[in-house]
C-alpha positions as CSV (number, residue, x, y, z in Angstrom):
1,X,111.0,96.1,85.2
2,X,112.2,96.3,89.0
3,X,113.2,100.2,90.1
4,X,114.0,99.3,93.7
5,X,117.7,100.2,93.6
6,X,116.8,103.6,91.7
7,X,116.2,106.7,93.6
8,X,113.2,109.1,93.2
9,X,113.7,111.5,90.4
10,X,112.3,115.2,90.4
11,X,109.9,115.6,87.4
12,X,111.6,119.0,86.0
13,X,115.1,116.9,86.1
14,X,114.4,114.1,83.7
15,X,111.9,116.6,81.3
16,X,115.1,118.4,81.2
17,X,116.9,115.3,80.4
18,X,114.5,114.1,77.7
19,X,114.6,117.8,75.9
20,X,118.0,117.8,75.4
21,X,118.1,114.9,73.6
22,X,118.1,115.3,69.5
23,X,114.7,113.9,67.6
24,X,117.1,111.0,66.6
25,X,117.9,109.5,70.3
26,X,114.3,110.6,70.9
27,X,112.7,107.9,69.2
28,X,115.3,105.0,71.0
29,X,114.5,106.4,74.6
30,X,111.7,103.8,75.3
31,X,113.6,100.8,74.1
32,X,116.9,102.2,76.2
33,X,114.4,102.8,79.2
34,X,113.0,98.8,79.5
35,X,116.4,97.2,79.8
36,X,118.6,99.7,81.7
37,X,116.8,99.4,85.8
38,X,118.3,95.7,85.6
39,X,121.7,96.8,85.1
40,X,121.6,99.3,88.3
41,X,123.7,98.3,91.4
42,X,124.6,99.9,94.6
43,X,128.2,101.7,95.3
44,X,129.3,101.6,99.0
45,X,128.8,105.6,99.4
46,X,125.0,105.7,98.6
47,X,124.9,106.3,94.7
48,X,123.4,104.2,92.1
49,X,125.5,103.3,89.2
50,X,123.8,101.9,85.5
51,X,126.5,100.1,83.3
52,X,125.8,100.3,79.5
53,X,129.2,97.9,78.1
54,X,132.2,98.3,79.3
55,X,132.9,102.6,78.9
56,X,129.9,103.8,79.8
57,X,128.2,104.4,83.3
58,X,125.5,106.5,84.3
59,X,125.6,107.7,88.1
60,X,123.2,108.9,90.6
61,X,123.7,110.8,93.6
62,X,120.8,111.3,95.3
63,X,120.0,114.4,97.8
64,X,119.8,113.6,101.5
65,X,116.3,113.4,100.9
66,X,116.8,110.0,98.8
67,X,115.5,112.1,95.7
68,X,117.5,113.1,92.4
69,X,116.8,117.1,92.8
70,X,119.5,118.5,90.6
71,X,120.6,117.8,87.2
72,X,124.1,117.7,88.2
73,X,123.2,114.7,90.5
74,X,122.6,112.6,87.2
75,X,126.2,112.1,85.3
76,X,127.2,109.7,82.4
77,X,130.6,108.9,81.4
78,X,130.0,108.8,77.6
79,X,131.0,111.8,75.1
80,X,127.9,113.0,74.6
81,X,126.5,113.9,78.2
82,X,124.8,115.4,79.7
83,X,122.8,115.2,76.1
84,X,123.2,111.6,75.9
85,X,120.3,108.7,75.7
86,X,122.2,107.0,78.2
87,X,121.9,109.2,81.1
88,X,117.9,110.5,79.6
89,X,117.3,106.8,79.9
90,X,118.1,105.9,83.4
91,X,116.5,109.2,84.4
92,X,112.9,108.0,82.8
93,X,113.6,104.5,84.7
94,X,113.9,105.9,88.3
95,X,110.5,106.9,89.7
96,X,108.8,109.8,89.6
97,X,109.7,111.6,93.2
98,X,106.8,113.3,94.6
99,X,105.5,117.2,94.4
100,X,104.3,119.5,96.4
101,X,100.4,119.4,95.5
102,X,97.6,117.8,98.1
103,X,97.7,114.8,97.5
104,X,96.2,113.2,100.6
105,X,98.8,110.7,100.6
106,X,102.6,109.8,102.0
107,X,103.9,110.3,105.3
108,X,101.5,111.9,107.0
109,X,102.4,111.1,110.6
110,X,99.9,112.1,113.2
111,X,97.3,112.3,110.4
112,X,95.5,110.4,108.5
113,X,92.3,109.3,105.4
114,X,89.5,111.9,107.2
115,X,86.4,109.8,107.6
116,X,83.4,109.7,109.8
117,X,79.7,111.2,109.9
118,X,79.8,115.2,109.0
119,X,83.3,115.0,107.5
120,X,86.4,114.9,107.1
121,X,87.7,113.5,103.8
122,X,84.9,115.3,101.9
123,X,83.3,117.7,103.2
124,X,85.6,119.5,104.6
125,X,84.1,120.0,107.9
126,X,86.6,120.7,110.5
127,X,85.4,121.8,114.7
128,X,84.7,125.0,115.4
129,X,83.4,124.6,119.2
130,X,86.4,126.2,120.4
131,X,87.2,129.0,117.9
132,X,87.3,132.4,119.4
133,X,84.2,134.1,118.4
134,X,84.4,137.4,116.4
135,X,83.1,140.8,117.9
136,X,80.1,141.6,116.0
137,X,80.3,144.4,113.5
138,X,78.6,147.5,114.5
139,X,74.9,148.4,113.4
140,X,76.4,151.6,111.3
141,X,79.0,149.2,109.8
142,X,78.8,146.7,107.1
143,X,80.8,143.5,107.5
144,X,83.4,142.4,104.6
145,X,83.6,139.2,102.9
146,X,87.0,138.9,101.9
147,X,86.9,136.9,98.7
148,X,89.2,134.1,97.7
149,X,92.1,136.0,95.3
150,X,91.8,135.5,91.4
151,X,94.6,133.6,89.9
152,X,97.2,135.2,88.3
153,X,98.6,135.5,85.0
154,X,101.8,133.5,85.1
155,X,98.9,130.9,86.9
156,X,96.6,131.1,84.1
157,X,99.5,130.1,81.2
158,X,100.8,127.6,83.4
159,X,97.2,125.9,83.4
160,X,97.0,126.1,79.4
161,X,100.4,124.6,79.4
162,X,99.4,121.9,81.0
163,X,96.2,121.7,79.4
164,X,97.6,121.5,76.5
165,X,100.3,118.4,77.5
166,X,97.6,116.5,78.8
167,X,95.1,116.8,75.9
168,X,98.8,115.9,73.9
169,X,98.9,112.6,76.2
170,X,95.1,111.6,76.2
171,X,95.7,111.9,72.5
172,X,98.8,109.8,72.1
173,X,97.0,107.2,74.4
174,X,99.1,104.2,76.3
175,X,100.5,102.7,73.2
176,X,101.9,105.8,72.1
177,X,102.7,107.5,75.5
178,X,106.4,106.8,75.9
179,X,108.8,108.5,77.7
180,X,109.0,111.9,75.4
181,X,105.1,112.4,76.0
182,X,105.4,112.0,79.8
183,X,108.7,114.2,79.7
184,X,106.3,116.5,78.2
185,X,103.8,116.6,80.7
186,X,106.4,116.4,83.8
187,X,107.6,119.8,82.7
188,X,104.2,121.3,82.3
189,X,103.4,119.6,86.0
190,X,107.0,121.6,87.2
191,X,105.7,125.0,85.5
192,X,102.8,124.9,87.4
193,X,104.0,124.0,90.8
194,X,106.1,126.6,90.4
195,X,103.3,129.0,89.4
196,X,101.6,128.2,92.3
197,X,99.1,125.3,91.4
198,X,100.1,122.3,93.7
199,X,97.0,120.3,92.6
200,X,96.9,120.5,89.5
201,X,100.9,119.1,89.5
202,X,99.1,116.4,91.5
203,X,97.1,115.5,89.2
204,X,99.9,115.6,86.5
205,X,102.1,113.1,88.7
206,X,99.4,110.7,89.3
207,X,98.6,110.6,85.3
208,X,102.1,109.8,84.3
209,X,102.7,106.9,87.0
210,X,99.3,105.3,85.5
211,X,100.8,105.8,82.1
212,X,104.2,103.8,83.2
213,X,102.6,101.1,85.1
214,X,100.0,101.0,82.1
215,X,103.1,100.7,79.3
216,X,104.9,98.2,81.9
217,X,101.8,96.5,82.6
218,X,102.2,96.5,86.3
219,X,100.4,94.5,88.2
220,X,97.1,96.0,89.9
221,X,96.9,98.5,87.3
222,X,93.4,99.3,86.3
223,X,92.8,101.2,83.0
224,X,89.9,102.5,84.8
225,X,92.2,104.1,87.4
226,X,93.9,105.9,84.2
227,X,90.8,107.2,83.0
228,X,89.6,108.4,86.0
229,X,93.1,110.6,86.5
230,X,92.9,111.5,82.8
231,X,89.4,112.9,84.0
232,X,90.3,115.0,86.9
233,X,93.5,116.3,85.3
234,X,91.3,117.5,82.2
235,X,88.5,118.8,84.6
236,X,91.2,120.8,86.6
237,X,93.3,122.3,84.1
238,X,90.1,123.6,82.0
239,X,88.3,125.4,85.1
240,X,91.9,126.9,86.3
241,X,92.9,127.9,82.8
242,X,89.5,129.2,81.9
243,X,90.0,131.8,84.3
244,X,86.8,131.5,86.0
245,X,88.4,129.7,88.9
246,X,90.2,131.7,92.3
247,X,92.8,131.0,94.3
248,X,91.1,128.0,96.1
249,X,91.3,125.7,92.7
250,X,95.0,126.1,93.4
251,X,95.2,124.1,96.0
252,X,98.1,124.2,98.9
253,X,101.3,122.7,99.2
254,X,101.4,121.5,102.3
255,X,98.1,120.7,104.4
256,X,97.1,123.6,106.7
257,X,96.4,123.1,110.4
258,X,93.8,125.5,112.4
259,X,93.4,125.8,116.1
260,X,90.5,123.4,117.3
261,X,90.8,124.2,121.0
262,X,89.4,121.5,123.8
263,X,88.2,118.0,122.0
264,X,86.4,115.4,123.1
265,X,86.8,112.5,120.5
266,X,86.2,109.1,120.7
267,X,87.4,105.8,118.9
268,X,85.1,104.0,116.0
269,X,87.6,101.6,114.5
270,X,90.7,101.2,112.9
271,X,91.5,101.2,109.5
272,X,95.2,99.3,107.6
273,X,96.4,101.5,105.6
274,X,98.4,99.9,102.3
275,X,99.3,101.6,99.0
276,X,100.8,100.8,96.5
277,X,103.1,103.9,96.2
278,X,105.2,102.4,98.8
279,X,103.2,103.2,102.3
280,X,101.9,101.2,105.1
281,X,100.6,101.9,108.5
282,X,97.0,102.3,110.2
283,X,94.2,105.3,110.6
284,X,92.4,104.8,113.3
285,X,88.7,106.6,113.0
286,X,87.5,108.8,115.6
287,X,84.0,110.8,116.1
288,X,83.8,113.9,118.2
289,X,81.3,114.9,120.8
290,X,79.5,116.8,118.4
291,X,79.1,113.8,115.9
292,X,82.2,115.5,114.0
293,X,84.5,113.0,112.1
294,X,88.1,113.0,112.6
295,X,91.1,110.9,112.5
296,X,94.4,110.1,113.7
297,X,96.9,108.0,111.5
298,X,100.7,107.1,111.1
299,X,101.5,105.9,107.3
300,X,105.2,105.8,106.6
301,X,107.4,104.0,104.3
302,X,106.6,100.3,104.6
303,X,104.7,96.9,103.6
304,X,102.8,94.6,105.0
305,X,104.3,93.9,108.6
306,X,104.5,98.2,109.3
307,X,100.5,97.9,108.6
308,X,100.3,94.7,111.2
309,X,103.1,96.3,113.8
310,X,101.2,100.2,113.3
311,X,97.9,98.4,114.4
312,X,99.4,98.6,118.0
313,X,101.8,101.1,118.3
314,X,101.6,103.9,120.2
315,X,99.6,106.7,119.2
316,X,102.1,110.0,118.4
317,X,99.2,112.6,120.1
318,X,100.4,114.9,122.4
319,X,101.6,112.6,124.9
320,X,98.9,109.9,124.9
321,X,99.8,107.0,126.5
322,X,97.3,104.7,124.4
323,X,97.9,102.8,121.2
324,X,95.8,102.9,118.0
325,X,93.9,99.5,119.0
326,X,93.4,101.4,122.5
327,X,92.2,104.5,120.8
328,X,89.8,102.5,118.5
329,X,87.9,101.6,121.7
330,X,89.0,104.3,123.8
331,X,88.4,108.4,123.8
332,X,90.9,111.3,124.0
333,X,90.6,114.5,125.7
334,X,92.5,117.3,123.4
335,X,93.7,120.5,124.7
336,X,95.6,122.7,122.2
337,X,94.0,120.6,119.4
338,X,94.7,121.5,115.8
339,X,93.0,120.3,112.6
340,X,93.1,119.9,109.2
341,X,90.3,121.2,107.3
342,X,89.7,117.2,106.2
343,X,89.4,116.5,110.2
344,X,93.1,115.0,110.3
345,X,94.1,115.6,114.4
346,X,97.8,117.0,113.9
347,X,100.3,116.1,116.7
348,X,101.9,120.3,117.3
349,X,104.3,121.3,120.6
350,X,101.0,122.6,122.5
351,X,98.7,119.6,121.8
352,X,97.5,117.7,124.9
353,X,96.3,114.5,125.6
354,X,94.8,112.2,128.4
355,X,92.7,109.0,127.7
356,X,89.1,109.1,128.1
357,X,86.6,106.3,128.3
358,X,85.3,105.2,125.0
359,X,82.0,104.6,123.8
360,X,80.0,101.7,122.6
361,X,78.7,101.9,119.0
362,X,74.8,101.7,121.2
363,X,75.6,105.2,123.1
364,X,76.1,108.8,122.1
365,X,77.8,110.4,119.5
366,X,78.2,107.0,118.0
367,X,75.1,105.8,118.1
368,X,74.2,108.8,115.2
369,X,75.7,106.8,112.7
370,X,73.7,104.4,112.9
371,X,70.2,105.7,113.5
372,X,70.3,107.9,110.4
373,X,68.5,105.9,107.6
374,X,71.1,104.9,104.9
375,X,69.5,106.0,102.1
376,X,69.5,109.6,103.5
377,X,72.9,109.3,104.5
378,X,74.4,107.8,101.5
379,X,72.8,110.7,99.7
380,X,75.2,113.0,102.1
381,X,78.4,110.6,101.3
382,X,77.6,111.4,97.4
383,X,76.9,114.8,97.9
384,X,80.2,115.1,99.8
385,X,81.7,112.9,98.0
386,X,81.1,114.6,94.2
387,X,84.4,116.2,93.3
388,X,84.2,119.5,92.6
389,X,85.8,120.8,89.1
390,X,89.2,121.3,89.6
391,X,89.2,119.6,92.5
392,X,91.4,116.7,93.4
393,X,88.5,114.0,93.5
394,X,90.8,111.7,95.5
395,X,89.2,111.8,98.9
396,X,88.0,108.7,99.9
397,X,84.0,109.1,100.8
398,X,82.4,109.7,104.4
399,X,81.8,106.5,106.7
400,X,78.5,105.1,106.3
401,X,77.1,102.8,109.4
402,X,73.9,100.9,109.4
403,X,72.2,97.3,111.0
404,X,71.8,94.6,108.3
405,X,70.9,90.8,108.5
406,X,73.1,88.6,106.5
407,X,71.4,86.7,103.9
408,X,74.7,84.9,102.1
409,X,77.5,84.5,100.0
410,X,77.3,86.0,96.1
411,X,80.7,85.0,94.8
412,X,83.5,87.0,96.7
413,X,80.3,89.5,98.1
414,X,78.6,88.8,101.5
415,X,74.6,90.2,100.3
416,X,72.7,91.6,103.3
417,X,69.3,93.4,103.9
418,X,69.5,97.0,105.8
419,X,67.2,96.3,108.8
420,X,63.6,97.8,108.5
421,X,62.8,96.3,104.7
422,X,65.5,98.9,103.8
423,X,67.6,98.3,100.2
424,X,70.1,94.9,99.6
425,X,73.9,95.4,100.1
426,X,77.0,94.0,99.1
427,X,79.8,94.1,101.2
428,X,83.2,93.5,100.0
429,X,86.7,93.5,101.5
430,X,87.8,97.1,101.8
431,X,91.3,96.2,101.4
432,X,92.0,92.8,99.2
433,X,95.4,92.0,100.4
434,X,95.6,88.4,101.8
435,X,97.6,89.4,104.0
436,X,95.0,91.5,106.0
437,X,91.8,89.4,107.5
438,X,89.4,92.0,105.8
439,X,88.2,88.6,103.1
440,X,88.8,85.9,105.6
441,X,86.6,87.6,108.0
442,X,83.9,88.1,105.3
443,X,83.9,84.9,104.4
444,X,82.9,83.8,108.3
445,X,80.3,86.2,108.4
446,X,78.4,85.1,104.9
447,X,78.6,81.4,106.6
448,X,76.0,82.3,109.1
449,X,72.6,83.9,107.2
450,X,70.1,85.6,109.8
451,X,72.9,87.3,111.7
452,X,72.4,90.4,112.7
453,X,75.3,92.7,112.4
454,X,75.9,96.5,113.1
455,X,78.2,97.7,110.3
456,X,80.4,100.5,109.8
457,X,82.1,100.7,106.6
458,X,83.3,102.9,103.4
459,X,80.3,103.0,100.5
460,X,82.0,101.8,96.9
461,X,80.7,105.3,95.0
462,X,81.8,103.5,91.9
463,X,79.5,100.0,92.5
464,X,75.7,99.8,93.1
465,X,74.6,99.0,96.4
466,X,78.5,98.0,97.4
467,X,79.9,98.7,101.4
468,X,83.0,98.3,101.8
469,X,83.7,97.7,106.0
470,X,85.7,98.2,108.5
471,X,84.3,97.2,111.8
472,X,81.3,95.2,112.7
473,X,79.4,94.8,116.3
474,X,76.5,93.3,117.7
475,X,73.1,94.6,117.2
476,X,71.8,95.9,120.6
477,X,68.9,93.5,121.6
478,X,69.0,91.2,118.8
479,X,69.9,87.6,119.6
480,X,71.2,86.4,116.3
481,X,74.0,88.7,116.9
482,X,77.8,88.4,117.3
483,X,79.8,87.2,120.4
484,X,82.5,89.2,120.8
485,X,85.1,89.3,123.5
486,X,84.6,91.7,126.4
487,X,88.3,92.9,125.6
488,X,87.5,94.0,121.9
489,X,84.4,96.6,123.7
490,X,81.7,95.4,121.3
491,X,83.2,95.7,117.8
492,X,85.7,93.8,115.9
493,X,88.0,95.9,113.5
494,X,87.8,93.6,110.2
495,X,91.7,94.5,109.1
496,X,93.0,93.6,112.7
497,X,90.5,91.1,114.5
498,X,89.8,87.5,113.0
499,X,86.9,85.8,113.9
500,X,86.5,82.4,115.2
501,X,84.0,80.4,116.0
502,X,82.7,80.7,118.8
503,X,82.1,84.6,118.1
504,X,78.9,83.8,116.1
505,X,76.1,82.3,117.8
506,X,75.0,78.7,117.3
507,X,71.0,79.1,116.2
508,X,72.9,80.6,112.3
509,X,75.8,77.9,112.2
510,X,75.6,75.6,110.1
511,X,72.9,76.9,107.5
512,X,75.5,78.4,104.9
513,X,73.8,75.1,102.8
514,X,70.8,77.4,101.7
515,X,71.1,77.5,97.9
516,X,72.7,80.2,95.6
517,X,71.9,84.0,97.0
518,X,71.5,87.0,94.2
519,X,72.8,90.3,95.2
520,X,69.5,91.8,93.8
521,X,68.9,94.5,90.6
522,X,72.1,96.0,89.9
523,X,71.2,99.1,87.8
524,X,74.5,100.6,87.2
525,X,75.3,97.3,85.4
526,X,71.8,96.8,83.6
527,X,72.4,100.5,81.9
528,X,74.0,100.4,79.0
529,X,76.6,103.4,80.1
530,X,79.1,100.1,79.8
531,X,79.8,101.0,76.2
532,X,80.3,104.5,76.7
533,X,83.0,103.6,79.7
534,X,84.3,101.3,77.1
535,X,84.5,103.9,74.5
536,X,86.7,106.1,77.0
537,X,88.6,103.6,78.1
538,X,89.6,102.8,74.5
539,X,91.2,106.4,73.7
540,X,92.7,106.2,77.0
541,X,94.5,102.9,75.8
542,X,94.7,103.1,72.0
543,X,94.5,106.8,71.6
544,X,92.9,109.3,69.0
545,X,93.2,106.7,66.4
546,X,91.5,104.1,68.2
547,X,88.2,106.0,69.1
548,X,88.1,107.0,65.5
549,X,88.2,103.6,64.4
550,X,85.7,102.5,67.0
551,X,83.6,105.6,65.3
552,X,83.7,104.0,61.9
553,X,81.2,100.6,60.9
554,X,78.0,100.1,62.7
555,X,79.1,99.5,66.1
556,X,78.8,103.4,66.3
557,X,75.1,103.4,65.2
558,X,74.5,100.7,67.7
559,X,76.4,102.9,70.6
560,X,74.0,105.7,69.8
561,X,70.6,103.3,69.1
562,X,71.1,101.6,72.9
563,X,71.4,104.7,74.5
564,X,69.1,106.1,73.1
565,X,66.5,103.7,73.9
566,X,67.6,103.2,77.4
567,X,66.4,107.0,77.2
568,X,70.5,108.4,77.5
569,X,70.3,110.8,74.8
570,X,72.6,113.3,76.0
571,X,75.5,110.3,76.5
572,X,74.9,109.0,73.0
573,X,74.8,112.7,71.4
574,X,78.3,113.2,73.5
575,X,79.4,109.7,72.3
576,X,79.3,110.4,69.1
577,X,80.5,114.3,69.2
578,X,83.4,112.2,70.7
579,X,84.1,109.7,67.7
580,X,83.2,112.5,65.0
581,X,86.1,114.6,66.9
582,X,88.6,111.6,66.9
583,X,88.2,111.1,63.3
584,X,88.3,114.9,62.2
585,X,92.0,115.3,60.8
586,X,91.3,117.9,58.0
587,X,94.2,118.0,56.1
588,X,95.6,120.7,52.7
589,X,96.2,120.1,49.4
590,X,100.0,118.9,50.6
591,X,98.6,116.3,53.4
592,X,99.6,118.4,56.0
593,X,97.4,118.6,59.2
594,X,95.6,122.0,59.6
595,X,94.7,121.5,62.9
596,X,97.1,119.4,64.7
597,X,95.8,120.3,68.4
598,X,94.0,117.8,70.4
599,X,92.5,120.5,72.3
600,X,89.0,119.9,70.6
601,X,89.3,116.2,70.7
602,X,90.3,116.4,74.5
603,X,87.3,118.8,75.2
604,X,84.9,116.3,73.5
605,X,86.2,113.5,75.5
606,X,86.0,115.2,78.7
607,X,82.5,115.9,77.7
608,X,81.5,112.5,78.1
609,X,84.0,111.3,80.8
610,X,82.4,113.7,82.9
611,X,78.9,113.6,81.6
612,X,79.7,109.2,82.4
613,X,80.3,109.9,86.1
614,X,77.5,112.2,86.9
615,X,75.4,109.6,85.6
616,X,77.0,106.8,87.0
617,X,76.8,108.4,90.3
618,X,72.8,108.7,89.8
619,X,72.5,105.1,89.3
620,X,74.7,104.1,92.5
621,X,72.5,106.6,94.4
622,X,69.4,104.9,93.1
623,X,70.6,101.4,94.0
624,X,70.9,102.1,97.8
625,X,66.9,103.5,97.9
């Protein structure tokens, strides 16, 4: 189903839509949905019109924003609006406009995906070097900590409101999740972004576009993806509606900018930028003088040529005169500099900028990523990269650099040895778009085992022993090494640079023929953790009903006898607390349900969706020592 011609739809103006509608015209609003984006055309002043026959049109007028804010906005021609299926209908076919919450995504001019050693995406590590220092307190006078507020109540119900709609939808599963359920949990998501809990209506929005593009079966949709936002929206809700939580869990609405004085930063690599929410553009990686990450980005509406034309563009810094491939290579003096607490450079009236000269990857404060032994520093990406309880857990992870020697192709992976006998790696495109050079340039780079490479990339925390990079230079010294061009300063950015021959030396040309290569033990795949992710995965898709059903027979007992030999007795215990739950429908004398809440069912199955990632994590942390 195609939604180009429909506008962006606020989430509290279609669950208004869908409540007004009797329990008749409820049950027809996913069949009326499917068909009615196809009928959607274009009027000459800006609105969107939806014929249904020949009497009966459904119009949008959109906001100067593009976005359906109003319910007034939204008006059918029939007899029974606005309480008709017609107008309800066209509403749930639009997409879902965006909130307020953190979200780490959109148009972010001047901005960008914080990464880099220290950090930015995760840790939260923002430069202090020029913050005016605080007079000390005096000896006769204790200092305050001013502690972060407790929520309030109108905060607290919002949170169990939401809690509640989501353990509804988890229940329901994709099959049964249709447009009422996600109407359901759109107005929950508006109560609490208006009680003050921007992430958590984050996490609300990003769970009911998984559930569309599940139901339509878009392509690129992972169920995996679905499970994961199932598990942070769970995890959130609980600790903010348990009370336990302060203001902090909350989130902010818009990112907040501190003063970072005078910075020295300098270019590491670029990065395409490419979602599949609509935006395109580049963030090009930069690390400061005291080895802390930050980066400067400009994603905007677009495809596929913004990400190529953004590559080169100028960079929107106070005033710089370089572009983002000049800045990848290049260094900026900041005066006025403000930053994000994710280490995102913003681009405010008082910033200043002149160029510096950059670095090479060999000399200081670059060279620190890549003297620090990887398994210590992938143990910091993890630890930075674990979300917290209620937090977003969408940051992508710290950049990791090491030297490797390439030892060959494994399918789509290029496997290579960490220099010094250190662990085997599999690097994969960070981006998969054949449209960017991240694969093509792989697949150069696994035809030449024994080369030496110095890589800077993003670890896969989700895949043993996976890098996924982003630039790659010669090894200082070695002389199986790359041949770059003087103009790219010794590193080639894998989503804007192609290779070609004559960048690889000619002593590893030509002995690609050297049999097959294994990747090495892969212990997050030997474990049998595989059937518990399956388990998940299967309420996520089929619902209450279907983890019940996989509860029943003797593939239950076997679930529970494999974990328990592979010595995983707290995931087979939650396992099966899981299926018990599913199955649990007491019922009176009349067939009625006693206890229609999922709330116990959700709780057991964030149990083990939580329990799975903790260990999962373990494994991938064992895989890189």
């Amino acid at each position: 189903m195609s939604t180009e011609l429909l506008p962006p739809v606020a989430p509290d103006v279609l669950a208004e839509a869908v409540e007004q509608l009797s329990a008749r015209l409820r049950k027809k609003l996913d069949a009326a949905i499917s068909g009615c984006a196809d009928q959607a055309s274009a009027t000459a002043d800006g609105a969107v019109e939806v014929h249904f026959g020949e009497d009966t049109t459904v119009t949008l007028r959109p906001s100067p924003s593009g976005t359906v804010t109003k319910a007034e906005q939204a008006v059918c021609t029939c007899l029974l609006a606005p309480r008709c299926l017609h107008r309800a209908a066209v509403l749930g076919a639009a997409p879902i406009a965006d909130g307020e919450g953190d979200t780490g995504g959109g148009d972010d001019s001047g901005t960008g995906k914080a990464a880099g050693s220290g950090t930015a995406s995760d840790t939260g590590a923002g430069p202090e070097e020029a913050a005016p220092a605080a007079p000390a307190p005096a000896a006769d006078v204790a200092a305050t900590v001013v502690s972060p507020a407790a929520l309030t109540a109108a905060q607290l119900l919002a949170a169990t409101a939401l809690w509640d709609a989501a353990a509804e939808a988890l229940s329901a599963g994709v099959t049964a999740g249709g447009a009422v359920v996600q109407a359901e949990l759109l107005r929950a998501a508006h109560t609490a972004r208006l009680a003050g809990l921007p992430r958590a209506e984050a996490a609300a929005l990003r769970v009911v576009r998984s559930l569309r593009a599940a139901r339509e079966r878009s392509e690129g949709q992972r169920l995996a993806d679905l499970t994961g936002a199932f598990r942070e929206l769970l995890a959130g809700t609980a600790l903010l509606a348990s009370g336990s939580a302060d203001s902090k869990a909350a989130g902010s609405a818009r990112r907040v900018y501190e003063q970072g004085g005078s910075l020295r930063v300098y270019g590491l690599c670029r990065e395409p930028v490419l979602s599949a929410t609509g935006y395109g553009g580049v963030t090009t990686h930069l690390v400061g003088s005291d080895g802390a990450g930050y980066t400067v980005s400009d994603v905007r509406p677009g495809g596929l040529a913004r990400v190529k034309g953004a590559g080169s563009a100028s960079v929107a810094l106070g005033g710089a005169v370089l572009d983002h491939a000049g800045l990848a290579r290049g260094g900026l003096r900041i005066v006025g500099a403000i930053v994000s607490a994710d280490g995102r450079l913003g681009a405010g009236r008082g910033v200043s900028a002149t160029p510096l000269r950059g670095v090479d990857w060999s000399e200081e404060p670059a060279a620190a990523l890549f003297t620090r032994p990887v398994q210590e520093a992938m143990a910091a990406v993890l630890a930075d990269g674990a979300p917290e309880a209620g937090g977003p857990g969408r940051t992508a992870p710290s950049l990791l650099g090491c030297d490797v020697e390439v030892i060959g192709a494994a399918g789509d992976s290029v496997v290579v040895r960490v220099a010094g006998e250190g662990p085997l790696l599999r690097l994969r495109p960070a981006h998969p778009h054949p449209g960017l050079p991240h694969a093509a340039n792989l697949r150069r780079i696994a035809e030449h085992p024994g080369l030496a490479l110095r890589v800077l990339g993003r670890p896969d925390l989700g895949r043993a022993a996976m890098l996924r990079p982003l630039a790659v230079g010669p090894v200082p010294g070695a002389s199986a090494t790359l041949r770059l061009p003087d103009a790219w300063k010794g590193r080639a950015d894998l989503g804007y640079d192609r290779f070609q021959g004559e960048h690889f030396p000619r002593e590893t040309a030509g002995s690609a023929d050297c049999g097959p290569v294994t990747a090495g033990p892969d212990p997050l795949a030997e474990a049998p953790l595989w059937r518990v992710r399956r388990l998940l995965e299967t309420g996520v898709a089929g619902g209450r009903r279907a983890v019940a059903e996989a509860g029943r027979g003797t593939d239950a007992a076997s679930l529970s006898a494999r974990l328990t030999r592979a010595e995983l007795g707290v995931a087979a215990h939650l396992a099966q607390a899981l299926t018990t739950e599913a199955g649990r429908r007491p019922r009176d004398t009349f067939g009625r349900l006693t206890d229609p809440s999922a709330d116990a069912y959700a709780k057991a199955w964030l149990a083990s969706a939580v329990h799975l990632a903790a260990a999962e994590r373990s494994l991938v942390a064992a895989s890189w020592s």
